[in-house]
Backbone bond lengths (Angstrom), bond angles and torsions (degrees), N, CA, C in turn:
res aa  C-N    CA-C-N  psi(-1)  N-CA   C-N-CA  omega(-1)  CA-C   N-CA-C  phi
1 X - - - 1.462 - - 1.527 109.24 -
2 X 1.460 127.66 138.56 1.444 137.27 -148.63 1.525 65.25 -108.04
3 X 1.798 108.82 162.26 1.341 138.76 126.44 1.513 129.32 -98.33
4 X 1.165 92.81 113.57 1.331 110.90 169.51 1.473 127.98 -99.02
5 X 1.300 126.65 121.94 1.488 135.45 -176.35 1.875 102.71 -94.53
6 X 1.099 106.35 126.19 1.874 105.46 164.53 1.597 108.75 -97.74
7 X 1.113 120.52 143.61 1.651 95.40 -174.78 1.894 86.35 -154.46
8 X 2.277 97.08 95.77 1.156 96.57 175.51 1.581 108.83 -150.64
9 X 1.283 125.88 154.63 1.557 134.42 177.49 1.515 110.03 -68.67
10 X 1.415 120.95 -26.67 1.691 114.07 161.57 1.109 122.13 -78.00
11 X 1.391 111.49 134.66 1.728 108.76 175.69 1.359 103.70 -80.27
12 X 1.488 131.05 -52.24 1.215 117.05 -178.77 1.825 119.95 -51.20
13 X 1.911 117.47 -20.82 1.459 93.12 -176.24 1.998 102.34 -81.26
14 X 1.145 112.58 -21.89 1.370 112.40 150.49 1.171 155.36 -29.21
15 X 1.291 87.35 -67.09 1.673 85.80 155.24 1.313 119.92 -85.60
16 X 1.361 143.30 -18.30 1.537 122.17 177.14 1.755 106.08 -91.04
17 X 1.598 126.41 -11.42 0.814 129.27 137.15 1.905 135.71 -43.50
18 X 1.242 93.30 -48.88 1.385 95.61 -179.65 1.841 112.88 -81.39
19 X 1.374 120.97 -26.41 1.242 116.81 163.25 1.205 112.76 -72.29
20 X 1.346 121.34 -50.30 1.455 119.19 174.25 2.055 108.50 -42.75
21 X 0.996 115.71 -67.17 1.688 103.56 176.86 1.090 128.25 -76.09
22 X 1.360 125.01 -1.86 1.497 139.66 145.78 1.760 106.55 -52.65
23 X 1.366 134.36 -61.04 0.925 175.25 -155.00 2.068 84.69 -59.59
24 X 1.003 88.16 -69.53 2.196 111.71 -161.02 1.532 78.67 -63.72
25 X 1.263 153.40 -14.90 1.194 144.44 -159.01 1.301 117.97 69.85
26 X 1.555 126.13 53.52 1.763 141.14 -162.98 1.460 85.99 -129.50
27 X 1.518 90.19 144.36 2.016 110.49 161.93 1.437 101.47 -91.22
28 X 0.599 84.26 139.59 2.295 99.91 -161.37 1.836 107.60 -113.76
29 X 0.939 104.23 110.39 1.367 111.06 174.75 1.815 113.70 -107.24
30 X 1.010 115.57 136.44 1.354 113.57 -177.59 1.664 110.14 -116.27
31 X 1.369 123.20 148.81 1.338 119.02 177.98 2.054 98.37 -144.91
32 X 1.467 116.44 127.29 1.341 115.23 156.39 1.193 126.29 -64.43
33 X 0.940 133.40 13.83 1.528 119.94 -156.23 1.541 112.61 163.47
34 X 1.579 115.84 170.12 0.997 109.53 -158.96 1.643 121.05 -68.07
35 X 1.325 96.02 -27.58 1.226 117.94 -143.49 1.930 85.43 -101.48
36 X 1.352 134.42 -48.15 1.170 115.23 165.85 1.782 130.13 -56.49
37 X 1.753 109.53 -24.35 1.285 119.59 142.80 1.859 132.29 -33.11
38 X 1.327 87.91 -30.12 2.203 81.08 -162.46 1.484 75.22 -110.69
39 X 1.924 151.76 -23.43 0.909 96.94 -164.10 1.914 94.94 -89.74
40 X 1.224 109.31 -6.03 1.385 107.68 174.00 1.583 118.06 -49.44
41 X 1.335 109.63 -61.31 1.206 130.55 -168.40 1.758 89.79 -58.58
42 X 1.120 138.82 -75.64 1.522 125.02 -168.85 1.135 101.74 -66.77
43 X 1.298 151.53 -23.14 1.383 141.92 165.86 1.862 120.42 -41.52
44 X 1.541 80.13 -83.10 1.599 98.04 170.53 1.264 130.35 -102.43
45 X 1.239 117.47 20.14 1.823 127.43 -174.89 1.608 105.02 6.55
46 X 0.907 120.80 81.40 1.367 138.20 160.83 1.854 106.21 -48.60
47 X 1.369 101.93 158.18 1.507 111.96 -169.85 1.848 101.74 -87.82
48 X 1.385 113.15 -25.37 1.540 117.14 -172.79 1.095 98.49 -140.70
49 X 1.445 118.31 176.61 1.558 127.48 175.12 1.306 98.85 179.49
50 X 2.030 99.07 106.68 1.243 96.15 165.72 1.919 109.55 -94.84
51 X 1.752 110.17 167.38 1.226 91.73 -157.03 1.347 97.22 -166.94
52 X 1.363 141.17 121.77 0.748 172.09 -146.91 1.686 114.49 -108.67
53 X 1.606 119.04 118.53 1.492 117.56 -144.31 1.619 98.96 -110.16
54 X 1.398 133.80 -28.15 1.560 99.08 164.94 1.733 109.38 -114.20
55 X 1.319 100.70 123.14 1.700 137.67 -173.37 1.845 104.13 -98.37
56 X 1.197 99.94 171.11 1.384 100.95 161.62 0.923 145.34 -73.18
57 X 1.703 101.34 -41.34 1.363 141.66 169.19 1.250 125.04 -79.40
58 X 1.252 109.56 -120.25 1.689 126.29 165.70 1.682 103.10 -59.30
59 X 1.658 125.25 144.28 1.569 105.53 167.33 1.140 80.46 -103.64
60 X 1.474 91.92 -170.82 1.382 120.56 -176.61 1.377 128.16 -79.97
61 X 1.306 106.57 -22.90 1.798 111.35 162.31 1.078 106.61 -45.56
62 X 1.458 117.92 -72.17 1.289 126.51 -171.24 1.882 140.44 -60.94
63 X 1.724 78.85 -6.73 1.647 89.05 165.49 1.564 106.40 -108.21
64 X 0.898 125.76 2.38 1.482 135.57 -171.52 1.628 100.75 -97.84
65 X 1.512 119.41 -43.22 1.375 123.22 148.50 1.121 133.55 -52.82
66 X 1.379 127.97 -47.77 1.318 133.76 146.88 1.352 118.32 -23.33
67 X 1.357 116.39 -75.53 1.508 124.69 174.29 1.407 111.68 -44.09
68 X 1.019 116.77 -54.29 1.692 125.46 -169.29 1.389 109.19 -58.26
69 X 2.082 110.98 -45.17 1.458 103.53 -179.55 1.559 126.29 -85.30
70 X 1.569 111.55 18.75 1.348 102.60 -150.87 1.659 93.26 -114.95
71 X 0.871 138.35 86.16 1.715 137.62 169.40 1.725 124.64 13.49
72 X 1.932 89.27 -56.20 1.405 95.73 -170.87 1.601 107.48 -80.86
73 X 1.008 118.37 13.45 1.656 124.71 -143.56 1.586 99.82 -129.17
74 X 1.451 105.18 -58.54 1.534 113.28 -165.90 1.179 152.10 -20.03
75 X 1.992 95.46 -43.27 1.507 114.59 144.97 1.562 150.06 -79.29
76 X 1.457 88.10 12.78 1.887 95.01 153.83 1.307 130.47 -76.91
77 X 1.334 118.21 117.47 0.970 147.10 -176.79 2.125 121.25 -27.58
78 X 1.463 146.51 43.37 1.626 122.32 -150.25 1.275 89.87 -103.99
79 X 1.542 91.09 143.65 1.521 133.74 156.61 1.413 114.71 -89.75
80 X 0.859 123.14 99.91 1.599 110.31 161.68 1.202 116.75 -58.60
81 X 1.328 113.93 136.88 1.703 113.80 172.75 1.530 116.38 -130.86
82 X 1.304 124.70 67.20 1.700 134.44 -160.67 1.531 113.32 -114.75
83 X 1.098 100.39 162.04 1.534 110.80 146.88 1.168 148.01 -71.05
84 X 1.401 96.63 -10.42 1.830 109.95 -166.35 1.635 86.24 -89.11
85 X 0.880 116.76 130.47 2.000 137.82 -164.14 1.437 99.60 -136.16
86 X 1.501 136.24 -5.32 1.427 112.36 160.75 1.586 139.46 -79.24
87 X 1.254 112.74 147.04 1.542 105.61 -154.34 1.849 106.95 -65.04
88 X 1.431 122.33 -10.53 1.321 100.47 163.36 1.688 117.15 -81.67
89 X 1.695 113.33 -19.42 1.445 94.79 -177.40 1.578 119.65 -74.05
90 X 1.735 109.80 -30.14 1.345 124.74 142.91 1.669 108.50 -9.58
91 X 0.946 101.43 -60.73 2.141 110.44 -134.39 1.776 83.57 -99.21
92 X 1.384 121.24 -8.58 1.752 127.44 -166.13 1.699 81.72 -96.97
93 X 1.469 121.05 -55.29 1.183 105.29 -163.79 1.690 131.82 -85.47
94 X 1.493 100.33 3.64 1.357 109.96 173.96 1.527 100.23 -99.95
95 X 1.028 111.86 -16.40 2.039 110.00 -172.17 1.591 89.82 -59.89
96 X 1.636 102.63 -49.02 1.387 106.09 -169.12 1.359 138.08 -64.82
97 X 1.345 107.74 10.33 1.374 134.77 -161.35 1.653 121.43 75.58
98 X 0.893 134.83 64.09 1.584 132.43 178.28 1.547 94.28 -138.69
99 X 1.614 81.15 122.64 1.468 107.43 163.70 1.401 137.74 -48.49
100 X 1.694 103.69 -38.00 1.333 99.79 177.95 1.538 90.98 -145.99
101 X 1.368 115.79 158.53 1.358 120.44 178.05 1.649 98.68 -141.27
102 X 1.695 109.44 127.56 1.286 126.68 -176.02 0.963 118.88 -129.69
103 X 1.679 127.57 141.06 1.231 121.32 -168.33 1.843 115.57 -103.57
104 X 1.281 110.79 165.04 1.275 111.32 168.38 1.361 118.59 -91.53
105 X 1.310 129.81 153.04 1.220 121.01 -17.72 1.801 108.83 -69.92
106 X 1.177 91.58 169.42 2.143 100.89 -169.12 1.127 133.21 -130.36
107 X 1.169 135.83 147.93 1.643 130.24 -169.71 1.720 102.03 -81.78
108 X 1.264 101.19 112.08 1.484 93.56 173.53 1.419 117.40 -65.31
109 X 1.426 130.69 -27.16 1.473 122.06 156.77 1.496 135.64 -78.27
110 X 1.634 104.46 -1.71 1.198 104.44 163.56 1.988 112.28 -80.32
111 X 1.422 91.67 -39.02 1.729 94.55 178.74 1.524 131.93 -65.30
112 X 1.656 94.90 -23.74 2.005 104.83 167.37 1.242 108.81 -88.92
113 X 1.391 128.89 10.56 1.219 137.57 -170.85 1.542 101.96 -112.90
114 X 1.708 119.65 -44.71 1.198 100.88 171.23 1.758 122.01 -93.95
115 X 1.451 97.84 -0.92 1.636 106.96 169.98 1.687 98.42 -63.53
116 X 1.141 112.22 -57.22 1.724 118.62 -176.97 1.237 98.01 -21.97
117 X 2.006 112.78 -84.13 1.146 127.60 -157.52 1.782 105.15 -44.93
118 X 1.106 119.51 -50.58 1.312 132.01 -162.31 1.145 117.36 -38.12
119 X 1.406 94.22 -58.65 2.061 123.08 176.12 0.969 97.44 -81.10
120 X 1.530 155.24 8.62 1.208 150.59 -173.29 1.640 103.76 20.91
């Protein structure tokens, strides 16, 4: 069983997110915010983390950097899952290491489709 972290300021993409990877057979972790994100992520280092880049708090660049610079961390898996759709925030969030970058609004079967591939 994969862990999966959701890490977003909507409750509704949350919850149909979190049933949806409940659903694929994933342990589903949820975080509001930035800051319930990092203590998740060092808590339970989840295998993926999709994650959503403007927060209240911490964004999501910057926890996506986090992850990327931290040794014990590095190989978790982020998706971005945002709104920001311009081709430099695109090209900001793959510099930063993320595997896949998705826009809002989103195909929920395109996204359990590339969660699949991810976790192989």
């Amino acid at each position: 069983m994969k862990k999966i972290l959701i890490v977003d300021d909507d409750p509704y993409i949350l919850m149909s997110l979190e049933f949806l990877m409940k659903k694929g057979g994933n342990e589903v972790m949820i975080a509001r915010n930035g800051t319930e994100a990092l203590d998740a992520i060092n808590t339970n280092k989840p295998d993926l983390v999709i994650l959503d880049i403007m927060m209240p708090d911490v964004d999501g660049y910057s926890i996506c950097s986090y992850i990327k610079s931290t040794d014990s961390l590095k190989d978790i898996i982020v998706v971005f899952l945002t709104a920001k759709t311009q081709e430099a925030d695109v090209e900001k969030g793959l510099a930063l290491g993320a595997a896949k970058y998705l826009s809002k609004p989103f195909s929920t079967r395109e996204l359990v489709k590339e969660v699949k591939a991810l976790l192989g």
